[in-house]
C-alpha positions in Angstrom: 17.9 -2.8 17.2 14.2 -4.2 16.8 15.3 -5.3 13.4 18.4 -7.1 14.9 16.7 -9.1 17.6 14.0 -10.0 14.9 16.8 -11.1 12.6 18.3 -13.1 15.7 14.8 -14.5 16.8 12.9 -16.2 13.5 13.4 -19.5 13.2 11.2 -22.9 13.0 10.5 -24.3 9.6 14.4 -25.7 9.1 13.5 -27.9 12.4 10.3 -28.6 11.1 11.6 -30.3 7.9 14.7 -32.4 10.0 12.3 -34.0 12.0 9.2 -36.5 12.2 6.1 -35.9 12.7 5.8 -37.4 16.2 9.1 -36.2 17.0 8.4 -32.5 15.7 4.9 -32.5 17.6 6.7 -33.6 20.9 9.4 -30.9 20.8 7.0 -28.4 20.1 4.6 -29.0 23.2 7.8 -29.2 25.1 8.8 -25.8 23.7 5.5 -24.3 24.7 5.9 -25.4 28.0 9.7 -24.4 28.5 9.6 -20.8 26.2 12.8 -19.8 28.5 14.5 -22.4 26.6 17.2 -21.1 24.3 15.6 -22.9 21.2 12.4 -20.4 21.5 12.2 -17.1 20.8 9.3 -14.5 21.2 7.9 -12.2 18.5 5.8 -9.1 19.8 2.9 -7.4 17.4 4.8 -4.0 17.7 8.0 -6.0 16.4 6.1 -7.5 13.7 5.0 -4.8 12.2 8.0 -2.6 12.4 9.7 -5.3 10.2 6.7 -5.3 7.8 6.4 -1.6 7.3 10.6 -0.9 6.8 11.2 -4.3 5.2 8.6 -5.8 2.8 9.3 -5.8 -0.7 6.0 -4.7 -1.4 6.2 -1.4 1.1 9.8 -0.6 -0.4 8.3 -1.2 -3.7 5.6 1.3 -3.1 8.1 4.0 -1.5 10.2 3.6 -4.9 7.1 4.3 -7.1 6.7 7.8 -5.4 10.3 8.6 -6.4 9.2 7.2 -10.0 6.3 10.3 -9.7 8.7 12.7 -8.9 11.1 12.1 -11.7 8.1 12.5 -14.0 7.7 15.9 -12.7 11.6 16.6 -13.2 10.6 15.2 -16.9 8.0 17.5 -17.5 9.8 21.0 -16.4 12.6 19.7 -19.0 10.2 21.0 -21.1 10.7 24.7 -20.1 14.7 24.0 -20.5 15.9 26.7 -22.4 18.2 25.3 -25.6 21.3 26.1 -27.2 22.4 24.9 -31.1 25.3 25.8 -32.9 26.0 24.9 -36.8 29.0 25.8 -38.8 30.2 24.6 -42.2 31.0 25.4 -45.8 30.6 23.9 -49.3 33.6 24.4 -51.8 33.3 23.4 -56.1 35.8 23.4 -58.6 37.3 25.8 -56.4 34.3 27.8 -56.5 33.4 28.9 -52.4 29.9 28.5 -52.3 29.5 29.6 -48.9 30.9 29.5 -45.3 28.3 29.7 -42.4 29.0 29.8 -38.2 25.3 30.2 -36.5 24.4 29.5 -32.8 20.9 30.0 -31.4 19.9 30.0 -28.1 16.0 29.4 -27.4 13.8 30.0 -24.5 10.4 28.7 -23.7 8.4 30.8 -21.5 5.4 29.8 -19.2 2.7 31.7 -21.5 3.7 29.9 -24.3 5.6 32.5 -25.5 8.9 31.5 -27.3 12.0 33.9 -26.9 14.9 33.0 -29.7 18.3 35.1 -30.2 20.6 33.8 -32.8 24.0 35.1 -34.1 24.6 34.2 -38.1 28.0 34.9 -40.3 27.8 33.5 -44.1 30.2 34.7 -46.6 30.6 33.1 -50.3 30.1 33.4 -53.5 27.0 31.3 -54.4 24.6 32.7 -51.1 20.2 32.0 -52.0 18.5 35.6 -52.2 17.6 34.8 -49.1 20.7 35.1 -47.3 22.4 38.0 -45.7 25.9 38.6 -46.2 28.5 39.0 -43.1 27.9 39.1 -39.7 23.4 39.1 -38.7 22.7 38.6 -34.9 18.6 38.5 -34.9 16.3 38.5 -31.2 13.1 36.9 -32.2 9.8 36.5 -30.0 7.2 34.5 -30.9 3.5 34.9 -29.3 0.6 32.4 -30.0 -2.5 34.6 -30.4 -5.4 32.1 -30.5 -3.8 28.2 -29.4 -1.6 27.9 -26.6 -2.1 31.3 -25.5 -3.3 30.5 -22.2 -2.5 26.8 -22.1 -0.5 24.8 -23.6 0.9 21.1 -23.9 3.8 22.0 -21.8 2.1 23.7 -19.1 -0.5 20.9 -18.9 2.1 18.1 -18.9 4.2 19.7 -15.5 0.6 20.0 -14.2 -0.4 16.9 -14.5 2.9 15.3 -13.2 2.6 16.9 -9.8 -1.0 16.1 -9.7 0.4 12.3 -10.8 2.2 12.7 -8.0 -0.5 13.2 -5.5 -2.1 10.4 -6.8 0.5 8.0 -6.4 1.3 9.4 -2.7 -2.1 8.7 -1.9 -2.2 5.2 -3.5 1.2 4.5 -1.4 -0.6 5.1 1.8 -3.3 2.8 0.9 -1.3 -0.3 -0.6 1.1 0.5 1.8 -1.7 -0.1 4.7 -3.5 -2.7 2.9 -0.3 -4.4 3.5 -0.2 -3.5 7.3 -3.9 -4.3 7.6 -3.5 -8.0 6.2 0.2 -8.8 8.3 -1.8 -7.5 11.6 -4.6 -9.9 11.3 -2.0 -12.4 10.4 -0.1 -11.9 13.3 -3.3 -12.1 15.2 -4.7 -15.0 13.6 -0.7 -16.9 14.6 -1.3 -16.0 18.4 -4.8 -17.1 18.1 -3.4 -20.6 16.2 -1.1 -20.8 19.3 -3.6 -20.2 22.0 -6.1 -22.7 20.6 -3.1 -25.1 20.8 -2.2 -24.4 24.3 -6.1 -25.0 25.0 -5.8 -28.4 23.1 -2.8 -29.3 25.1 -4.4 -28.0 28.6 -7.1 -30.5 28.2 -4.8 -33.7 27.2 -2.7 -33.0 30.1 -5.8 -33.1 32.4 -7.7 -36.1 30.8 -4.4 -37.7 30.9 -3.7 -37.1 34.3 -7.6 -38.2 34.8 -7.3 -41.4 32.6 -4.6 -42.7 35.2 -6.8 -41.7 38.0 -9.5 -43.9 36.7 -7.5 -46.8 35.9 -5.6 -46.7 39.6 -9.6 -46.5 40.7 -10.4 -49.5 38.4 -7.5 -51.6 39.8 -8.8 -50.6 43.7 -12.1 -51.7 42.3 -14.2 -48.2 42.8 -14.4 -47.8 39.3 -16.3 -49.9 36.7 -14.2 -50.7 34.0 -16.2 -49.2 31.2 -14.8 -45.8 32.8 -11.2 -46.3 31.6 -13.1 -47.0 28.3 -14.6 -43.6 28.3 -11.6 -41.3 29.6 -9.7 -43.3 27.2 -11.8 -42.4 24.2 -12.1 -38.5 25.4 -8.2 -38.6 26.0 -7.7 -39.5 22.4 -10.2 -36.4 21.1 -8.9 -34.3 22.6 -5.2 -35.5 21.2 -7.2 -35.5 17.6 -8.0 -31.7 18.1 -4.3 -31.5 19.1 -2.9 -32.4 16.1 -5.3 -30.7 14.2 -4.2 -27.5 16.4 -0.9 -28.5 16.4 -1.7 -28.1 12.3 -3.1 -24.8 12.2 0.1 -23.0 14.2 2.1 -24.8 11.8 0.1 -23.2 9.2 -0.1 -19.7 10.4 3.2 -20.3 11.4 3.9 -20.3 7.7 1.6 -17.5 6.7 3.1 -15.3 8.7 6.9 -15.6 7.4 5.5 -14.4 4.5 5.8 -11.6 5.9 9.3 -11.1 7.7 11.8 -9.7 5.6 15.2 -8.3 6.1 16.5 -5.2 5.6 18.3 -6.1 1.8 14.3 -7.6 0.7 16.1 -10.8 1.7 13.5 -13.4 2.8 14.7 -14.7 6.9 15.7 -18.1 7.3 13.1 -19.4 9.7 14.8 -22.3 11.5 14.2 -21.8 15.0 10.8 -22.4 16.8 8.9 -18.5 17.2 6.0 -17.7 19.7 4.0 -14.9 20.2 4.7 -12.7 23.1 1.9 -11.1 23.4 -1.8 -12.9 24.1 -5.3 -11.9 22.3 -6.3 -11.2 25.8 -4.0 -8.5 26.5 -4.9 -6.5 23.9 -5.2 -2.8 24.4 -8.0 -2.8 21.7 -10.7 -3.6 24.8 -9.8 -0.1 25.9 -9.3 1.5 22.8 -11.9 0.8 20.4 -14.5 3.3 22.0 -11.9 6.1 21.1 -10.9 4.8 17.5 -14.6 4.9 16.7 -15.3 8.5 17.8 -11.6 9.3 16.0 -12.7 8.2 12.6 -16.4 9.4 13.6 -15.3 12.9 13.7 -12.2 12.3 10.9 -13.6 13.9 7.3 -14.3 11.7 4.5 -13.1 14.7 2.1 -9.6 14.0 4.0 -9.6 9.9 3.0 -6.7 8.8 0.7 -9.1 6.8 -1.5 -11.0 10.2 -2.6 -7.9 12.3 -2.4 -6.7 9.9 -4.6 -10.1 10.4 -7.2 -9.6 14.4 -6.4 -6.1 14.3 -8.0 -7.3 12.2 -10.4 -10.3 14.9 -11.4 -7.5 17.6 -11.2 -5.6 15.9 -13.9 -8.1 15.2 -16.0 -9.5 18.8 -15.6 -6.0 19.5 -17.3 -6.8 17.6 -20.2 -9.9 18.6 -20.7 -8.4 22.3 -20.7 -5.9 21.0 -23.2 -8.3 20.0 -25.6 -10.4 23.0 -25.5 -7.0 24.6 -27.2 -7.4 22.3 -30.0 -10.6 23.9 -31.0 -9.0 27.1 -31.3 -7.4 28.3 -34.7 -3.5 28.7 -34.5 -2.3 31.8 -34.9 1.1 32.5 -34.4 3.1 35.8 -34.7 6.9 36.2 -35.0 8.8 39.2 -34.7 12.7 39.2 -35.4 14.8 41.7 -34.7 17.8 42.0 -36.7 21.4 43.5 -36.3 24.0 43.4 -39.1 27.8 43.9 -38.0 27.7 46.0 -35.1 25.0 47.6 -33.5 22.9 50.2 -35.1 20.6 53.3 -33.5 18.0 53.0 -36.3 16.2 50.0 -35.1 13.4 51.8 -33.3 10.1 51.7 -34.4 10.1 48.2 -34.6 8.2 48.3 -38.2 10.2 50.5 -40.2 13.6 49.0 -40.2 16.0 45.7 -39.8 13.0 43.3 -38.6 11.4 40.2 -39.7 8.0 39.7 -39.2 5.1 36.9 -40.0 2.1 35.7 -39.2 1.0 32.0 -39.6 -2.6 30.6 -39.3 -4.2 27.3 -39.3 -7.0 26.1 -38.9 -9.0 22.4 -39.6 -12.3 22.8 -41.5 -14.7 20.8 -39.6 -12.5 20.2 -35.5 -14.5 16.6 -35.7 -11.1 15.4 -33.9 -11.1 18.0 -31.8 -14.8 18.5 -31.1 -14.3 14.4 -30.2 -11.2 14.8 -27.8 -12.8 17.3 -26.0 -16.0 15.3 -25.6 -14.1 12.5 -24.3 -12.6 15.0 -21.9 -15.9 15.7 -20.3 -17.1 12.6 -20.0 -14.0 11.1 -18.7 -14.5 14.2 -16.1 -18.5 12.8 -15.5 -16.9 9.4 -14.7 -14.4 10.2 -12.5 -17.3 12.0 -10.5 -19.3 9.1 -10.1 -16.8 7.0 -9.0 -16.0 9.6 -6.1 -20.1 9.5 -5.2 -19.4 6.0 -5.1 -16.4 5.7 -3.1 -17.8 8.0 -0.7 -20.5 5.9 0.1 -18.2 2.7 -0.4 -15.9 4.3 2.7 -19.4 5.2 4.6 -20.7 1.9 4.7 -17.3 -0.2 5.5 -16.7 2.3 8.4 -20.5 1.4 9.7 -19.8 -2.3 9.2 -16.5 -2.5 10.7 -17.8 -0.5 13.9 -21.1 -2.6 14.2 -18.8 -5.7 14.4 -16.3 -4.3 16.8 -19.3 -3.6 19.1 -21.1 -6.9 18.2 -17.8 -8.8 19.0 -17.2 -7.4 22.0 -20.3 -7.8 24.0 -20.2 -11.8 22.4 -17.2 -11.7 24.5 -18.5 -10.7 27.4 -21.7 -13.3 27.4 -19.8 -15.9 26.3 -17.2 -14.9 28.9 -19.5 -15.4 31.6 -20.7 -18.8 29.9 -17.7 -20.3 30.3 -17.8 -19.7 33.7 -21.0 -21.4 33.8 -19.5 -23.9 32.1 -16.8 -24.4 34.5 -19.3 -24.4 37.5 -21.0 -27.1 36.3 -18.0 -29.0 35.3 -16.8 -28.4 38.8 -20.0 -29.6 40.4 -20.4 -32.7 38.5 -16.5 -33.6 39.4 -17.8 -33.3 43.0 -20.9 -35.3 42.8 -18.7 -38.3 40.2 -16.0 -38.3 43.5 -19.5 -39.1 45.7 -20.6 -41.5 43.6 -23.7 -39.5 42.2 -22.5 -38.8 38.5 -20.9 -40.3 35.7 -17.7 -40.0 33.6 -19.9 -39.8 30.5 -21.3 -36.3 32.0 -18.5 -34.9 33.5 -17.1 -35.6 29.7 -19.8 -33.7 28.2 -19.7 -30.6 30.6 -15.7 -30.6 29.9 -16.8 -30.6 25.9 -19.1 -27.7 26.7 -16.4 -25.8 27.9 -13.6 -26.4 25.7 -16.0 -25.6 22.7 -16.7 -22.4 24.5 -13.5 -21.5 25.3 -12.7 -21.9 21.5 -15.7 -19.6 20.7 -13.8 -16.9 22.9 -10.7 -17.3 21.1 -12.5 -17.1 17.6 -14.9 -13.8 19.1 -11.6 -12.3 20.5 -9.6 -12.7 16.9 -13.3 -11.4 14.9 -13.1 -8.4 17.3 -9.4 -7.7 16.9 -9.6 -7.9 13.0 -12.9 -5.5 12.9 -11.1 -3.5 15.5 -7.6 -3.4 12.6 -10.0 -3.0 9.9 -11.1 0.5 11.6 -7.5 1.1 13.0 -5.9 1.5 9.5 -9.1 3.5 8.1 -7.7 5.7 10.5 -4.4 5.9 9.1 -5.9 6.0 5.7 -7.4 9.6 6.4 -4.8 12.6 5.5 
């Protein structure tokens, strides 16, 4: 239902490209001003992000890749499939029947590398090799590497290596996949702070307006000198200049965050109907929550962190290859026994090396292993690598959780002083409104203390959106640990 209203609610850049620029600017203040109105509509965070984390082409795109992993470790365990062939044919010259052959053969691979092979044979003719037994020859064989293979083998090492694949790529899911989350969540903040600082802009040209008519009415009455409407004039039309620019910046984060919104077929929405935030940076629960997300990812293990599960699985897969090419350096030595039946079954078979068997032995060996002695040295330093960069990315983790908790703290007591500034600020502004209404004070100052303020209320809105992003940075650390 989330999904539905989201679907229902984006809309703004269509409007934006139908009308002016003065026009555009106008209906938007109006907007903020009337938000019941049926041409706004409100987006929450928790909205947001539910449409980022189902929808996003990049989030589906990372879901699909684990389903790529698994099929990989389907792949591999073909390998252990057991196999069935079947021949039959004849060759016939000058009426001469050379021969006539049926065979089918029916192979299994076993997990200790140990091949197990049962065949049934018929060849009749007239022309048959030395080689070839005549009639009916069924034949169990069993094949054992000795030396090579014997406790590991390409096959094993490949399944192995495809679940450890796996791992990997469900740990790399979870951190795209909140990379993603981390960078739409300080969007979405960064759109309501665009919004507020808009709101702020228009707060103060609604009240220098409101003044500049005072002033003028005072002019006419002849208490005011007339280089006052000069002056509320000239802050009326900075304060419009930081509007538009304001106005600019929502229209641009406005933008960044569509990026964003998806529907559910990876469809792109049509944006064409004005959006707001319904939530405020003020409101955040993060004020009350960051205390406990620190001691959370405080006491969370850095063993446990997707990034070095990630380097584990990788070191477990390439602890599979190294094992791999330690086989290489071992001299192959195969042996093959066959046991053979011809026609019907026969009680002389038993022992196996006296009667109706088939036996060899087959070794090989390189003279120098200077491939093999090389692919196993790569092996082991790939291994040495991989280590460091886990020292590394421990330490990496470490010193990114420190920073981002420093600046959470740091943010929020600059909030706090620079809360209590602006109420200075407002004091004074106050005060030197009563002593211009007494004749005491002038425009010029009550201008400046109002500049004071409005810079300082931006500063709060810039602290509150540096705290909030710190405070994200450590909220999807968290979710980054297993």
């Amino acid at each position: 239902m989330a999904s539905l209203r989201i679907i229902i609610q984006l809309k703004l850049i269509a409007i934006m490209k139908r009308r002016n620029k003065l026009g555009l600017f106008i209906f938007l203040i109006s907007c903020m001003h009337f938000s019941h109105a049926q041409y706004t509509l409100k987006l929450s965070h928790q909205e947001f992000l539910a449409v980022v984390k189902n929808y996003h082409p990049l989030a589906f795109r990372y879901r699909l890749q684990n389903q790529i992993a698994q099929a990989e470790i389907q792949s591999a365990r073909g390998n252990f499939d057991p196999t069935l062939a079947a021949k039959q044919g004849s060759k016939t010259i000058d009426g001469t029947k050379y021969y006539k052959e049926t065979n089918i053969e029916f192979g299994i691979p076993t997990w200790y590398g140990i091949q197990l092979n049962g065949s049934y044979n018929y060849i009749d003719g007239q022309k048959l090799d030395n080689g070839e037994t005549k009639g009916e020859l069924n034949q169990f064989a069993l094949t054992i590497p000795l030396a090579k293979n014997l406790l590991y083998d390409k096959r094993r090492a490949l399944l192995e290596q495809a679940k450890f694949s796996l791992q990997m790529t469900e740990t790399d899911q979870t951190l795209l996949t909140n990379d993603l989350m981390l960078e739409a969540d300080n969007s979405y903040w960064e759109w309501v702070k665009a919004h507020e600082a808009l709101l702020l802009q228009t707060k103060a040209v609604k009240i220098n307006q409101d003044r500049l008519q005072l002033i003028r009415k005072t002019f006419q009455y002849g208490e005011r000198a007339a280089i006052d409407t000069t002056e509320a004039l000239t802050q009326l039309q900075n304060f419009e200049l930081n509007q538009t620019n304001a106005y600019l910046a929502f229209v641009k984060a406005t933008q960044q965050l569509s990026l964003f919104l998806w529907q559910e077929n990876q469809q792109p929405y049509n944006t064409s109907q004005l959006i707001l935030p319904s939530t405020s940076l003020e409101e955040n629960l993060a004020y009350q929550n960051y205390l406990t997300l620190i001691t959370e990812v405080d006491n969370a293990s850095l063993a446990n962190h997707s990034s070095l599960l990630f380097y584990f699985s990788k070191q477990n897969l390439m602890e599979r290859e190294r094992r791999l090419k330690f086989q290489s350096l071992l001299p192959k030595v195969d042996l093959t026994y066959n046991l053979l039946n011809k026609e019907n079954f026969q009680d002389n078979l038993f022992p196996l090396f006296q009667n109706n068997y088939q036996y060899s032995l087959k070794l090989e060996i390189p003279i120098f292993f200077r491939q093999a002695r090389a692919d196993y040295r790569i092996s082991k330093i790939k291994l040495q690598q991989n280590q460091l960069d886990i020292d590394f990315k421990r330490q990496e983790i470490s010193m990114k959780i420190t920073t981002y908790k420093n600046a959470v703290i740091n943010y929020n007591q600059q909030i706090g002083i620079a809360f209590q500034t602006a109420k200075n600020y407002q004091r004074l502004l106050q005060a030197e409104q009563v002593r211009y209404d007494n004749g005491e004070s002038s425009l010029f100052l009550i201008n400046s203390r109002e500049n004071k303020l409005i810079e300082m209320q931006e500063k709060i809105l810039e602290l509150r959106l540096k705290f909030l992003q710190g405070y994200n940075h450590l909220k999807w650390t968290k979710e980054n640990f297993n």
